[in-house]
Structure formats: C-alpha cells, structure tokens
C-alpha positions, 0 to 999 in steps of 0.5 A, spaced: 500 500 500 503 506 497 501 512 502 499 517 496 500 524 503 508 522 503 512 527 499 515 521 495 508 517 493 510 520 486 517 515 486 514 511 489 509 509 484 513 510 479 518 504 482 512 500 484 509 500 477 516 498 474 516 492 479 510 491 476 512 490 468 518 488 470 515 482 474 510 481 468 515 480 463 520 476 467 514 471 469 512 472 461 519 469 459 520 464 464 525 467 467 524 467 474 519 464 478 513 466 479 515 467 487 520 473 484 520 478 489 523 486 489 524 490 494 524 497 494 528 502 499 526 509 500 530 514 503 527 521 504 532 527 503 536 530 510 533 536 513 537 542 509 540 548 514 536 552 510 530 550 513 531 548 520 534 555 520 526 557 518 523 552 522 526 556 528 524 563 526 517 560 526 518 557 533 520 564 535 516 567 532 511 564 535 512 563 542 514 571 541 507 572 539 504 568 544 508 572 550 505 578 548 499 576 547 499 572 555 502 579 558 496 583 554 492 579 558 494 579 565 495 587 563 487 587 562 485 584 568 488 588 573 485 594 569 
C-alpha cells in the first residue's frame, strides 16, 4: 500500500509500477519464478540548514507572539 500524503508517493509509484512490468515480463519469459520478489528502499532527503534555520524563526516567532499576547492579558485584568 503506497501512502499517496508522503512527499515521495510520486517515486514511489513510479518504482512500484516498474516492479510491476518488470515482474510481468520476467514471469512472461520464464525467467524467474513466479515467487520473484523486489524490494524497494526509500530514503527521504536530510533536513537542509536552510530550513531548520526557518523552522526556528517560526518557533520564535511564535512563542514571541504568544508572550505578548499572555502579558496583554494579565495587563487587562488588573485594569
């Protein structure tokens, strides 16, 4: 079953449906038997610096927002 959300579903069909022919055609030959099995392996690429560097600012930003927001509301209720 191919998880068609993931970033790679794309190569991954692509390697499915090759395994698929490939399968077809061997069997087709009698090359192999019919119990031939592929294994495909996925290695997704590493994080860049680039983007854990962004992932970063928005975690900053976001708690910087967030404690702005909880100090305007302990200001509010002591007016």
């Amino acid at each position: 079953m191919v998880n068609a959300t993931s970033q790679s579903a794309v190569g991954i069909y692509g390697a499915f449906a090759h395994t698929a022919f490939l399968r077809h055609y061997l069997e087709a030959n009698t090359a192999i038997e019919p119990t031939f099995k592929l294994q495909i392996n996925d290695v997704p690429f590493p994080i860049s610096k680039q983007l854990q560097s962004l992932n970063k600012t928005i975690a900053g930003t976001n708690a910087a927002i967030l404690m702005t927001i909880a100090w305007m509301m302990i200001s509010d209720s002591l007016v």
